[in-house]
Each structure stands twice: as C-alpha cells, then as structure tokens.
DOTORLUM-222540 format. One line per field, with one value per residue: residue in three letters; x, y, z of N, C-alpha, C in turn. Coordinates in pm, whole numbers. Layout:
BEGIN
r (ALA / ...)
n.x (X / ...)
n.y (Y / ...)
n.z (Z / ...)
ca.x (X / ...)
ca.y (Y / ...)
ca.z (Z / ...)
c.x (X / ...)
c.y (Y / ...)
c.z (Z / ...)
This chain:
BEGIN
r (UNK / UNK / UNK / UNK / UNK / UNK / UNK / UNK / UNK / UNK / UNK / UNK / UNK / UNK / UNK / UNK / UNK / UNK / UNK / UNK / UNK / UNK / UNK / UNK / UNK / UNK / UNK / UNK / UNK / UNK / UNK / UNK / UNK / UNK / UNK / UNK / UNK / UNK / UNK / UNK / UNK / UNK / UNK / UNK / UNK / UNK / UNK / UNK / UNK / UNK / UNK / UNK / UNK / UNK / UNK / UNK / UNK / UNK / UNK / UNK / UNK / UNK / UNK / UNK / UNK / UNK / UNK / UNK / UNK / UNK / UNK / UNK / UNK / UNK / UNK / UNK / UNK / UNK / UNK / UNK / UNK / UNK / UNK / UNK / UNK / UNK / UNK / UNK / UNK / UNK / UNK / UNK / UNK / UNK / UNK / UNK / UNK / UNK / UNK / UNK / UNK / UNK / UNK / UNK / UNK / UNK / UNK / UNK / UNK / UNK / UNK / UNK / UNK / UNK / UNK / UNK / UNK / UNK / UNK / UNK / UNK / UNK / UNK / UNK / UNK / UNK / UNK)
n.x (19543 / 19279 / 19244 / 19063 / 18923 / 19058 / 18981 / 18862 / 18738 / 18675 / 18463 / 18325 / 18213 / 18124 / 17895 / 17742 / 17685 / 17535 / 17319 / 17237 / 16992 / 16898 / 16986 / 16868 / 16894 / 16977 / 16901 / 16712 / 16520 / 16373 / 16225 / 16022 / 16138 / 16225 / 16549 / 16787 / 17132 / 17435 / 17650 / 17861 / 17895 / 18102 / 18007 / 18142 / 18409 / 18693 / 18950 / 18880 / 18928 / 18748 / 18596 / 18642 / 18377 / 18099 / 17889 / 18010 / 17916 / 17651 / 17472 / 17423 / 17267 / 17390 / 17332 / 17300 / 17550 / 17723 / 17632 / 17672 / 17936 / 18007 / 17936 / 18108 / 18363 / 18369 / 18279 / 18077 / 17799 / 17851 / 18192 / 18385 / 18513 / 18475 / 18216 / 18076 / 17806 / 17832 / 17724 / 17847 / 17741 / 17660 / 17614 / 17544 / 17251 / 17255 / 17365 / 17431 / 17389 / 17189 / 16941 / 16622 / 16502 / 16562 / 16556 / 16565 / 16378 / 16419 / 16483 / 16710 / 16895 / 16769 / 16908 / 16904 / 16855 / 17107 / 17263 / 17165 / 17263 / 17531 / 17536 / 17518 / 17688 / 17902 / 17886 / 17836 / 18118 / 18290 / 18467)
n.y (14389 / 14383 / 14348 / 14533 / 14451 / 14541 / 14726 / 14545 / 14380 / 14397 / 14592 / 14435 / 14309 / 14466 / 14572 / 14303 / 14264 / 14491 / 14454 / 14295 / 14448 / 14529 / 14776 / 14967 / 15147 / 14973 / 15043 / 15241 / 15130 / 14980 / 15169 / 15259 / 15439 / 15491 / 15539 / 15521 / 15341 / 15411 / 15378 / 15091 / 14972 / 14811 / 14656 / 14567 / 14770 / 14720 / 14840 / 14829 / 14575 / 14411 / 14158 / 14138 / 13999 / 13883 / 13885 / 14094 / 14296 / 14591 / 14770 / 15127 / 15457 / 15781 / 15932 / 15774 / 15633 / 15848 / 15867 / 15646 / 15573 / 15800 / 15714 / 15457 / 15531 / 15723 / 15996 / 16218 / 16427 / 16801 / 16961 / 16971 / 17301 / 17428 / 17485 / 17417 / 17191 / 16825 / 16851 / 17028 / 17306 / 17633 / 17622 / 17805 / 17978 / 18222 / 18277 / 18440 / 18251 / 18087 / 18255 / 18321 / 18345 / 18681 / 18791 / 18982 / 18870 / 18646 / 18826 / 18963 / 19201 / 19287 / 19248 / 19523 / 19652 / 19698 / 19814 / 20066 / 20169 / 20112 / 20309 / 20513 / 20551 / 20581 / 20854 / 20989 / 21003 / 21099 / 21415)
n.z (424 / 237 / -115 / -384 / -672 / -1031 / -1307 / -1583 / -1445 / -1265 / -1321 / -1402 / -1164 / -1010 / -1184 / -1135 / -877 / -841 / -986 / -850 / -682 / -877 / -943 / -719 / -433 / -155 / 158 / 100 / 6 / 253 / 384 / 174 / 18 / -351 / -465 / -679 / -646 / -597 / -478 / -470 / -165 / 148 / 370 / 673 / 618 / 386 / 459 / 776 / 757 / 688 / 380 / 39 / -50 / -206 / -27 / 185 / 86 / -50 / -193 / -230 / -213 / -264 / -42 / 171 / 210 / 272 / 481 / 661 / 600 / 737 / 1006 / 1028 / 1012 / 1217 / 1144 / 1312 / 1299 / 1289 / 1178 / 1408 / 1491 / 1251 / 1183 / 995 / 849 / 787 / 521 / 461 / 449 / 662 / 976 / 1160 / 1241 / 1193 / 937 / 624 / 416 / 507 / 489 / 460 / 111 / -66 / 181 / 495 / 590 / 818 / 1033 / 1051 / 886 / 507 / 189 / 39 / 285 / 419 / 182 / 217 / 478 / 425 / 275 / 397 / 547 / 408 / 309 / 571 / 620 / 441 / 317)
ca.x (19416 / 19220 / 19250 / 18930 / 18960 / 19075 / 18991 / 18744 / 18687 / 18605 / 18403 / 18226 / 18187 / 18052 / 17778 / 17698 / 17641 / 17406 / 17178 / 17124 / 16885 / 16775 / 17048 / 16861 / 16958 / 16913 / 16878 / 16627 / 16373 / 16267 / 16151 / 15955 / 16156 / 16332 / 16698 / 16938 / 17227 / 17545 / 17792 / 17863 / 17944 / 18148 / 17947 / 18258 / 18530 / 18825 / 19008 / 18880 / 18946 / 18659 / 18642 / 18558 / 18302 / 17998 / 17818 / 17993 / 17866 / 17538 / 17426 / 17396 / 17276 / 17499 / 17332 / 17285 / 17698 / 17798 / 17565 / 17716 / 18087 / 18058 / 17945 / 18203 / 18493 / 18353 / 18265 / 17927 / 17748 / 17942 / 18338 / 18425 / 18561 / 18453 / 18129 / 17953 / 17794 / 17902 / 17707 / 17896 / 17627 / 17667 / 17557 / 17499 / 17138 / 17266 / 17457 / 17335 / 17345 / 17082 / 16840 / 16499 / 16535 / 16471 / 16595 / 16483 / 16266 / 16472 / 16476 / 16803 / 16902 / 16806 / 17041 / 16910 / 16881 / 17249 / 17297 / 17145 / 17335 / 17668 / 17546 / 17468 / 17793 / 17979 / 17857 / 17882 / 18272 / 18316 / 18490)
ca.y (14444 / 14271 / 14470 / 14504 / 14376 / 14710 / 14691 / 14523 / 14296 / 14529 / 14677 / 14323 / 14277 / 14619 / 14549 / 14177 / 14355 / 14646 / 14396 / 14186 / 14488 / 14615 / 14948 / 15020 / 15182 / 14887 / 15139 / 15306 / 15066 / 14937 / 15317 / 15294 / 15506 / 15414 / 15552 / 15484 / 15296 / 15488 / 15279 / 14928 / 14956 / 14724 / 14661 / 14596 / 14818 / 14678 / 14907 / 14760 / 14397 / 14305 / 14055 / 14178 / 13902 / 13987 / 13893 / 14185 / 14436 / 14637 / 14887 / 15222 / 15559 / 15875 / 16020 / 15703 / 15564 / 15953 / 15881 / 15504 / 15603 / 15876 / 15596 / 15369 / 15662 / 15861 / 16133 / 16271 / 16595 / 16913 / 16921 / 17073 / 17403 / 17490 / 17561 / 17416 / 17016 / 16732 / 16838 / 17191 / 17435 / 17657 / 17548 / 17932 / 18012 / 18370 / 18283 / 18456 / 18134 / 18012 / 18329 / 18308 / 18445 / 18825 / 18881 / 19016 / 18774 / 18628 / 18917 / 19025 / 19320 / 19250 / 19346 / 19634 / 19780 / 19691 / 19865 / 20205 / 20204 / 20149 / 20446 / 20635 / 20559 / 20602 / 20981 / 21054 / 21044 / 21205 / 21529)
ca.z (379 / 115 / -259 / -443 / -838 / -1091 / -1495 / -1648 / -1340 / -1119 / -1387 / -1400 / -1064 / -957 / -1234 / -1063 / -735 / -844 / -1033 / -761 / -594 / -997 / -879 / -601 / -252 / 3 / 268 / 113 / -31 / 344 / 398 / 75 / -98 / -457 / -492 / -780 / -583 / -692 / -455 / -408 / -27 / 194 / 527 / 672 / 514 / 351 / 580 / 936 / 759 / 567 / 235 / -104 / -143 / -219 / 101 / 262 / 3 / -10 / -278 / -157 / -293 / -208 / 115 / 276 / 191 / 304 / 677 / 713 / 600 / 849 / 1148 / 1073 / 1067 / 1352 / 1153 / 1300 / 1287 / 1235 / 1187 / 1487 / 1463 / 1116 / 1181 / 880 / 907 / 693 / 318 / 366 / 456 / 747 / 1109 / 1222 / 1124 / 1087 / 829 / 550 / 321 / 584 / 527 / 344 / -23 / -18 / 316 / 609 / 726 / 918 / 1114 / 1004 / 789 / 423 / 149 / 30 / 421 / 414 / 99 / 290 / 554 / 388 / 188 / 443 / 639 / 354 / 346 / 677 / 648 / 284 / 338)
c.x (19381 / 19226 / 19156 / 18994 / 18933 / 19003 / 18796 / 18685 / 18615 / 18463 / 18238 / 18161 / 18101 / 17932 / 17726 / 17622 / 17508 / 17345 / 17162 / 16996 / 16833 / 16855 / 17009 / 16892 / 16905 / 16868 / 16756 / 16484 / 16323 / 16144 / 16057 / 15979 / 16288 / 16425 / 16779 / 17071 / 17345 / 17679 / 17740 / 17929 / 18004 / 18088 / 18042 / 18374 / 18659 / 18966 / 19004 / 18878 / 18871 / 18665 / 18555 / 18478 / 18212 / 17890 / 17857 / 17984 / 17711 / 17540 / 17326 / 17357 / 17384 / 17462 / 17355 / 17454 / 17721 / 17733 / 17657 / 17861 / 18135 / 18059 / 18025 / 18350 / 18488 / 18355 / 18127 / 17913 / 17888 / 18116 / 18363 / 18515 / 18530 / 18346 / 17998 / 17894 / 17803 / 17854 / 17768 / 17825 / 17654 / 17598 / 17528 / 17394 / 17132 / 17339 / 17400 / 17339 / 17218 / 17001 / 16775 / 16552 / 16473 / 16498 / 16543 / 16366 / 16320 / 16533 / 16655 / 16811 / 16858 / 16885 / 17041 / 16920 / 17010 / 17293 / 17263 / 17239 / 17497 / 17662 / 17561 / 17632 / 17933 / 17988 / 17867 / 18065 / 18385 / 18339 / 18508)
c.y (14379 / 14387 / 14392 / 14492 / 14560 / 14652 / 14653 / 14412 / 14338 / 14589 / 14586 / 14298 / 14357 / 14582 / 14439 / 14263 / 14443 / 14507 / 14344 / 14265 / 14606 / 14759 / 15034 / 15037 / 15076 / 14932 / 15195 / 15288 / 15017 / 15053 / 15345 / 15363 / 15411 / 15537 / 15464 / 15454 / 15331 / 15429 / 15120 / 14938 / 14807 / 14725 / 14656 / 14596 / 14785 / 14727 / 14866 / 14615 / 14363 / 14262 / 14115 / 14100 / 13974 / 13980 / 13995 / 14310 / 14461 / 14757 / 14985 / 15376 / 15631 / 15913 / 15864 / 15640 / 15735 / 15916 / 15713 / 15485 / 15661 / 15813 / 15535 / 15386 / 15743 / 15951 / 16194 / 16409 / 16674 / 16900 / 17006 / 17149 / 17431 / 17502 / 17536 / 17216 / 16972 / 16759 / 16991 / 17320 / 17485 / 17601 / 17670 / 17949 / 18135 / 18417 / 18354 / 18345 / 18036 / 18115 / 18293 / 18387 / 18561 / 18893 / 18916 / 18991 / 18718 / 18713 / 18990 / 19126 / 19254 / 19348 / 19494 / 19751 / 19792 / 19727 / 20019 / 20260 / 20191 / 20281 / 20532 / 20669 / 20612 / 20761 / 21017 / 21095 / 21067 / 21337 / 21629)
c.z (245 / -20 / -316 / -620 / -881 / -1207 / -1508 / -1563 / -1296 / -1155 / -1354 / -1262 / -975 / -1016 / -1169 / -948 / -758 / -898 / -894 / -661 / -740 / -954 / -817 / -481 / -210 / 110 / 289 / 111 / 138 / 385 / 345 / -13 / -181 / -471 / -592 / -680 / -671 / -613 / -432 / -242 / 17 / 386 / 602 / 619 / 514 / 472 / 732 / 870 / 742 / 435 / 151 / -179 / -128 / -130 / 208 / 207 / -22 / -107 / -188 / -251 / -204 / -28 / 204 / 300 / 257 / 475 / 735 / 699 / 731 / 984 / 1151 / 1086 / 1161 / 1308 / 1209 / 1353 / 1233 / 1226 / 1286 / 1398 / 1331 / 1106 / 1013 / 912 / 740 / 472 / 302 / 415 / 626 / 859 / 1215 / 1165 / 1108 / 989 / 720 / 471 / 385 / 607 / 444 / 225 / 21 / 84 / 395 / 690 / 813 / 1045 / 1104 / 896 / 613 / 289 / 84 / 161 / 449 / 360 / 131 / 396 / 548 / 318 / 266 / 545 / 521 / 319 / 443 / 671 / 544 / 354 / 222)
C-alpha cells in the first residue's frame, strides 16, 4: 500500500492540492454550488491500491467525501439493524427526534398530552 507524506510535507502537499480548485468542492461546483473543500480525497483509495500523486486526488467538501467514501466501502443508506441512516438521525419517522417542534402535529401525542396522562396514570394507582 502506498503511504501518504506526514509533517510538514504532507502539510505542503495538502496545500498544493486545495489551490489547484481555489479550496473548492470539485463535486460541487458542476451543480453550481460553492463549497469550502475540507478533504483532499483519493479517487482511488490508497487502500484498494491507488498512488498518492496528485492526479488521483480531488478536493472534496464533507458531505460529498462522506457519500463517495460510503460507495467505495459499500456503505449505503441505513446501517442495518440500527435503525438510524449514515449522518445519525433516526430512520423511524415516529421517532420523536423526527417530530415537528411543539408536537403533535405529527399526529402523535405531544409532550404536554404525555405529561397528562402520566399524571393521570400516576393517580389512578396512588393509594
């Protein structure tokens, strides 16, 4: 496997890279949108046996290096069994972290009706 330069190389070399797109996402400018490029990516990764020159690197912001990491590891969509997808956030939309602020629009209890009926249950079985 090829090892990428540490120190003040690395340091140098990382900076080379970002100028050549002004430290913008490559990904993002065809779209029209501008992104701050926060990795130097390896189109193909050191890991499947690509060269740390700089024809197989590509300035990337975060979402787009977290969607193109996950294609070339096989991570996509949700993690099975855990029930939340790749930025974290539940994948049940009755989660409550996936209700409107305020509550009970989503046609679920909101927290004060949830705060009645623990009251009220909590009185029923006071002796």
């Amino acid at each position: 496997m090829t090892q990428r330069l540490r120190g003040r190389a690395g340091v140098a070399q990382r900076r080379r890279r970002l100028d050549r797109t002004n430290g913008l996402c490559e990904m993002c400018l065809p779209k029209g949108v501008t992104r701050l490029a926060a990795v130097v990516d390896h189109i193909k990764p050191l890991a499947h046996g690509g060269s740390d020159e700089d024809s197989n690197t590509r300035n990337l912001c975060d979402s787009c290096h977290a969607e193109v990491t996950a294609e070339q590891f096989g991570h996509r969509g949700p993690i099975k069994g855990r029930g939340v997808s790749r930025s974290g956030r539940p994948t049940n939309p009755d989660h409550p972290w996936n209700a409107p602020p305020g509550g009970g629009e989503s046609g679920g209890p909101s927290v004060r009706d949830t705060e009645r009926s623990l009251r009220a249950h909590r009185e029923q079985f006071q002796t």
